[in-house]
NUDREN-262641 format. One record per residue (C-alpha): residue number from 1; residue in one letter; x, y, z negated. Coordinates in steps of 0.1 Angstrom, whole numbers, plus 2048, in hexadecimal, padded with zeros to 3 digits. Layout:
N
+-----+-----+-----+-----+-----+
|   n | res |   u |   v |   w |
+-----+-----+-----+-----+-----+
| NUM |   A |   X |   Y |   Z |
...
+-----+-----+-----+-----+-----+
END
This chain:
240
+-----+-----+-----+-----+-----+
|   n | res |   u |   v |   w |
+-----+-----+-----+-----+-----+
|   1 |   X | 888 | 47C | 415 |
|   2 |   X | 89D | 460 | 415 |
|   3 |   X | 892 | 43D | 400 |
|   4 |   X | 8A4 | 448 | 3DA |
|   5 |   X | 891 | 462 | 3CD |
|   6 |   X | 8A4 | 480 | 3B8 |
|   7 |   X | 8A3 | 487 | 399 |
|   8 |   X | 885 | 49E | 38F |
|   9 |   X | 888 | 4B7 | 371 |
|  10 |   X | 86C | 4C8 | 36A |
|  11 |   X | 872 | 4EF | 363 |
|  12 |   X | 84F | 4FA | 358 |
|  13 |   X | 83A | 4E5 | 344 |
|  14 |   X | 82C | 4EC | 321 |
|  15 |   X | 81F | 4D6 | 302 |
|  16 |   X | 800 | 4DF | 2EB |
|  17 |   X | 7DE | 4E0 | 2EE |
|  18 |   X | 7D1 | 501 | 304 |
|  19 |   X | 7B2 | 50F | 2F6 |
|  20 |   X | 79E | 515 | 30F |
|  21 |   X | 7A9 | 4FF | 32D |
|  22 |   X | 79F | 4DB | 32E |
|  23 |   X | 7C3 | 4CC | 334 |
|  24 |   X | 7C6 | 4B3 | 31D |
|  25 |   X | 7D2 | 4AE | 2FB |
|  26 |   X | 7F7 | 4BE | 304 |
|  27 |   X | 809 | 4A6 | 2ED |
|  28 |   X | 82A | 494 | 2F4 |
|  29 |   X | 820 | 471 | 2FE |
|  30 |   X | 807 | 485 | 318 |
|  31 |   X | 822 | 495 | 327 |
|  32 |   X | 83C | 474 | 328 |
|  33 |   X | 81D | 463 | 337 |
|  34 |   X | 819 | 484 | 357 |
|  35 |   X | 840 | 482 | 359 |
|  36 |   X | 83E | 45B | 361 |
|  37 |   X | 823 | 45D | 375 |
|  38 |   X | 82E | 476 | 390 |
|  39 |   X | 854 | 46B | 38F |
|  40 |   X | 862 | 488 | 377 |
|  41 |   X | 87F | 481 | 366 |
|  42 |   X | 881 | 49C | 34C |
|  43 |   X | 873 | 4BC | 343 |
|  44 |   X | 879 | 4DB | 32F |
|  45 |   X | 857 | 4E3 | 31C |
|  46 |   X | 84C | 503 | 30C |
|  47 |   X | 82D | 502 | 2EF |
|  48 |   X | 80D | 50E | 2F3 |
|  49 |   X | 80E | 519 | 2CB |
|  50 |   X | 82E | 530 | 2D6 |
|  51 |   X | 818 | 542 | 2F4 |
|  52 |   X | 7F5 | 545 | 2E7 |
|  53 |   X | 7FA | 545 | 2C4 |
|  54 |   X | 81B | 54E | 2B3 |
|  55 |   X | 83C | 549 | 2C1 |
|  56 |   X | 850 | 546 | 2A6 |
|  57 |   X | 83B | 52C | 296 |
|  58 |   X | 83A | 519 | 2B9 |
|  59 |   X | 85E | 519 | 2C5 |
|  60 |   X | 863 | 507 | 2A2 |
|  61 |   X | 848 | 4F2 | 2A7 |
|  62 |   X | 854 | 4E9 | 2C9 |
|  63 |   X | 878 | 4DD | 2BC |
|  64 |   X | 868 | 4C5 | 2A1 |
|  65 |   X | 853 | 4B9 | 2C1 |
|  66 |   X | 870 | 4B0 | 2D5 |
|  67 |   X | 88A | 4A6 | 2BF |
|  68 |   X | 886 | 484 | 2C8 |
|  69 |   X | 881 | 484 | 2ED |
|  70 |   X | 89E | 483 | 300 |
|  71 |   X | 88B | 48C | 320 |
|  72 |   X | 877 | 4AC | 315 |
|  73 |   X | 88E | 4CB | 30F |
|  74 |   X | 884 | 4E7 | 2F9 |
|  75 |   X | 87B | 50D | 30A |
|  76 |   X | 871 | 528 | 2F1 |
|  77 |   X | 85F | 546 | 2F4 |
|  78 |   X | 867 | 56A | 2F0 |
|  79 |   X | 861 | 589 | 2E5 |
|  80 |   X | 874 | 5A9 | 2DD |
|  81 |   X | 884 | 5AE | 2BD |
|  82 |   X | 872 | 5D0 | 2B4 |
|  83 |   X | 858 | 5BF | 299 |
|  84 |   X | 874 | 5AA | 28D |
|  85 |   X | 861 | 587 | 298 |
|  86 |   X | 87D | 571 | 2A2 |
|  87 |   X | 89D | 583 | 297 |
|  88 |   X | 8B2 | 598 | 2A9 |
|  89 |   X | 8CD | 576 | 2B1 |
|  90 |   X | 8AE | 561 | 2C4 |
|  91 |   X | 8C4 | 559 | 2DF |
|  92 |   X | 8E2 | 54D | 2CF |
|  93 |   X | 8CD | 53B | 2B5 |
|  94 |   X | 8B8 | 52C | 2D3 |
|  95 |   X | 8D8 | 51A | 2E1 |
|  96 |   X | 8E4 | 50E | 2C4 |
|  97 |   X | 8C4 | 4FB | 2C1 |
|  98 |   X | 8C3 | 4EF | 2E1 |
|  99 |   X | 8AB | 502 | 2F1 |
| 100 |   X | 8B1 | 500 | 31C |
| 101 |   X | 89D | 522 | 326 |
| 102 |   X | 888 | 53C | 315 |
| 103 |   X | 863 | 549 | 324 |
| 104 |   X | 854 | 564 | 323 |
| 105 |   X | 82D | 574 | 323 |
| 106 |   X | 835 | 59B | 320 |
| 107 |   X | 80C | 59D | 32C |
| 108 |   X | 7FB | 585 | 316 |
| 109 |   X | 814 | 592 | 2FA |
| 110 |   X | 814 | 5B7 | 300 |
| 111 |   X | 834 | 5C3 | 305 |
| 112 |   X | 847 | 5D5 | 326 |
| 113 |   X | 85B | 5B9 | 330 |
| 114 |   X | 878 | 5D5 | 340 |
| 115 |   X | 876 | 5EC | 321 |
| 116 |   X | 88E | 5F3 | 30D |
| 117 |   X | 883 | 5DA | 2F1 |
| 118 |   X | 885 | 5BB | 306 |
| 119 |   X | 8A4 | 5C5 | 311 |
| 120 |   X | 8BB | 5BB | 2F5 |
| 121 |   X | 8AC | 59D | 2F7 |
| 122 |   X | 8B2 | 595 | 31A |
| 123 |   X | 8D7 | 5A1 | 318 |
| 124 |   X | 8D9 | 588 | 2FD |
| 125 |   X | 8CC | 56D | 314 |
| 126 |   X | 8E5 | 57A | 333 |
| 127 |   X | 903 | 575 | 318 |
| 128 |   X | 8F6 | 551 | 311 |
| 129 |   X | 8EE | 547 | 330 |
| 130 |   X | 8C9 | 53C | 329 |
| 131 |   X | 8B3 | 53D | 345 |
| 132 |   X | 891 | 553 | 343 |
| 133 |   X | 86E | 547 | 34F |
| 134 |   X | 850 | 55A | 356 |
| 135 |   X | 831 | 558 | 369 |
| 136 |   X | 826 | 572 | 384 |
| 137 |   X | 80B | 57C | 375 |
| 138 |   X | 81B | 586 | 357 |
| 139 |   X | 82F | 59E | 368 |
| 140 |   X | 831 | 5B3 | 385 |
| 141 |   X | 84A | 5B4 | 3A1 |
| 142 |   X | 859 | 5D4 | 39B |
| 143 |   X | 85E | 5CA | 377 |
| 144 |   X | 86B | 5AB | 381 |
| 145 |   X | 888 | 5BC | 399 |
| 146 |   X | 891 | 5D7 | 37C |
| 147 |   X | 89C | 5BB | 362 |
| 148 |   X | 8B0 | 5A8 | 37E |
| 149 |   X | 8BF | 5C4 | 388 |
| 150 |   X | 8C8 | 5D2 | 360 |
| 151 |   X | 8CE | 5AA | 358 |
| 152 |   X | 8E3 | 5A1 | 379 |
| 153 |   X | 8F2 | 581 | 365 |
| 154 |   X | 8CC | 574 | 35A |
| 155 |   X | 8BE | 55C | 370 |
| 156 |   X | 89C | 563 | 36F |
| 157 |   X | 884 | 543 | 37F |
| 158 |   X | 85E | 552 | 38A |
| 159 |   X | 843 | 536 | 385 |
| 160 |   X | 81D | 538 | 38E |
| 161 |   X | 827 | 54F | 3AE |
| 162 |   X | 80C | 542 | 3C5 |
| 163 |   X | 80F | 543 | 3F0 |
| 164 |   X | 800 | 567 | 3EF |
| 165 |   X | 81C | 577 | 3DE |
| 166 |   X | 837 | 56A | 3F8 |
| 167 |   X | 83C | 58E | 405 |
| 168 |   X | 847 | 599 | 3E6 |
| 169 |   X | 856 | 575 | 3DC |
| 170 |   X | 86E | 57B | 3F9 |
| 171 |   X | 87A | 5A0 | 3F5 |
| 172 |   X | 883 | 59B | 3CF |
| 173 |   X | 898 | 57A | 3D6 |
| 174 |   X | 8A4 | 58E | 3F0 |
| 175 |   X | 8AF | 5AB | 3DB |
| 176 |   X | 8B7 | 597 | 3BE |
| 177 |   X | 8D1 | 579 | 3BC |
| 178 |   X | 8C3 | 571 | 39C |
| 179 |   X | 8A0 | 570 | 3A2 |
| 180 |   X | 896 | 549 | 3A6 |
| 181 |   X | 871 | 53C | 3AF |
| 182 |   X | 85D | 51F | 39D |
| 183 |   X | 84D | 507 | 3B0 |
| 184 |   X | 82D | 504 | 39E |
| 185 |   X | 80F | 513 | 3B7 |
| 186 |   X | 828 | 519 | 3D4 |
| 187 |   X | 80B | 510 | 3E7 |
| 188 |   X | 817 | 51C | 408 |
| 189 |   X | 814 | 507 | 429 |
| 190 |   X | 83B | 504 | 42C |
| 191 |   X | 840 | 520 | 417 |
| 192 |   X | 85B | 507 | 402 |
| 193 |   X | 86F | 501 | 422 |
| 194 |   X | 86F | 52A | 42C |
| 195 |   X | 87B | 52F | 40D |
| 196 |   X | 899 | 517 | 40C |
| 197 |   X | 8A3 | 520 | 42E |
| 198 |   X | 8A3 | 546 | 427 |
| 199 |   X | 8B2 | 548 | 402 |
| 200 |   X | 8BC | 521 | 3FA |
| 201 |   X | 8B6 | 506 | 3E8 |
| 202 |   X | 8C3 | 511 | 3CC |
| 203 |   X | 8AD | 531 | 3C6 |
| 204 |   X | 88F | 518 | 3BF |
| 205 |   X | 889 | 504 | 3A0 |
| 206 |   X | 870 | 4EB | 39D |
| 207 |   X | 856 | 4EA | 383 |
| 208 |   X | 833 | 4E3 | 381 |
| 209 |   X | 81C | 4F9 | 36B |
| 210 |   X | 811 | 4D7 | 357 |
| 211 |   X | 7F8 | 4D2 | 345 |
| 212 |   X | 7E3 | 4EF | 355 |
| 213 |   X | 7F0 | 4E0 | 379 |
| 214 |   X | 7F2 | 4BE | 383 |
| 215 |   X | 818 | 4B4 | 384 |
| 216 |   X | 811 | 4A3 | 3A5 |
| 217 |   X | 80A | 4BF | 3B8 |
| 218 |   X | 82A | 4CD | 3B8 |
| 219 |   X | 83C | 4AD | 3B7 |
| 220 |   X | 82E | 4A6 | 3D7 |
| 221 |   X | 832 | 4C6 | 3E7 |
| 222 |   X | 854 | 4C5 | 3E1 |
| 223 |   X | 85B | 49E | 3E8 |
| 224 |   X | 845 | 49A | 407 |
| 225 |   X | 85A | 4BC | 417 |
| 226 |   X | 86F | 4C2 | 437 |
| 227 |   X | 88A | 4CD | 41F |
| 228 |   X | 8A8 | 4B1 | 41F |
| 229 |   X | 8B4 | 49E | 402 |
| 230 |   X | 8CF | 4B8 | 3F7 |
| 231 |   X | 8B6 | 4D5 | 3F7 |
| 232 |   X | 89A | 4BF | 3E3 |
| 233 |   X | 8B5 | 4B2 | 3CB |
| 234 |   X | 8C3 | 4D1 | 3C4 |
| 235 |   X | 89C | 4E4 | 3BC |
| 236 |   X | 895 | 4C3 | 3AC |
| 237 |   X | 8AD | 4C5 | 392 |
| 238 |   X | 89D | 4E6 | 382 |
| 239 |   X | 8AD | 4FD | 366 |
| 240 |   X | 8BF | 4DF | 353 |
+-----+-----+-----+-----+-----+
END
């Protein structure tokens, strides 16, 4: 890496208090105070209220949370429209309110993430052009290939995919144009540089995991890489 370091966006941090993780107190000035410290310029945040308690209480909460930080950029959470929770126009009310990418927990929230219910849903994000984040343990692979194939204009970005999951890592990007990969856990001895040099830079988006991983970690996996400037510029800059 050359002397000027690039601009960092975080793609996968959250806010609030988790319940049983010692992580600190999630709030905003704790988060500002992890972005300075490891060099992050800005991140888009989810809410811990929105995945372990309620999201339609916590993506509100989350707007009044960052209304006044120009740095942190709101990312709800969703669910499928067959209880009638959010409302059947979530996605187009989501971009009118500013929100950068929408996450999903089809495990810890009980619902088939490729069923039909979800899938109004993420058609409506594919029209808007609203990215969707999920963890790898929240879904399977074969899941995760279905909705990229029905939703071939979603980008879809995999966090929490750790080095042993690089076989099937590499034959869904492979398969899938629109299947991206987080950076938080890619834990892999070079496993960042295979994976720019088979599907390119710009099938990798960096995030963190923060608060329940230590922004550094992947901050310094990604700045202290063989990859050039172009390549860590272009993961650096995330979803936004």
């Amino acid at each position: 890496m050359a002397e000027a370091r690039p601009i960092l966006i975080d793609a996968d941090a959250m806010l609030g208090r988790h319940p049983r993780r010692d992580v600190g107190g999630g709030t905003v000035d704790e988060l500002l105070a992890a972005l300075d410290r490891v060099g992050i310029a800005e991140a888009v945040v989810g809410n811990m209220t929105a995945w372990l308690h309620d999201p339609h209480r916590g993506n509100a909460q989350l707007l009044d949370l960052v209304k006044d930080q120009p740095r942190l950029h709101p990312c709800w959470v969703m669910l499928p429209d067959s209880c009638g929770e959010l409302g059947a126009d979530f996605a187009e009310e989501a971009v009118a309110k500013g929100v950068r990418a929408v996450r999903a927990f089809p495990r810890d929230h009980g619902y088939h993430l490729a069923g039909a219910d979800a899938a109004v849903v993420l058609h409506a994000l594919a029209r808007v052009r609203l990215p969707l984040l999920v963890d790898a343990p929240q879904v399977d692979w074969p899941t995760m290939e279905t909705i990229a194939r029905a939703h071939p204009a979603l980008r879809i970005v995999v966090g929490a995919a750790g080095y042993r999951m690089l076989r099937q890592i590499a034959g869904a990007m492979e398969r899938n144009v629109n299947v991206h990969l987080g950076t938080a856990d890619l834990s892999s001895h070079c496993g960042l540089e295979w994976l720019v040099a088979r599907f390119g830079a710009g099938r990798i988006v960096f995030g963190t995991g923060q608060p329940y991983r230590d922004p550094a970690e992947a901050v310094t996996r990604l700045l202290w890489s063989e990859l050039g400037d172009a390549d860590v510029a272009t993961i650096g800059r995330g979803i936004v």
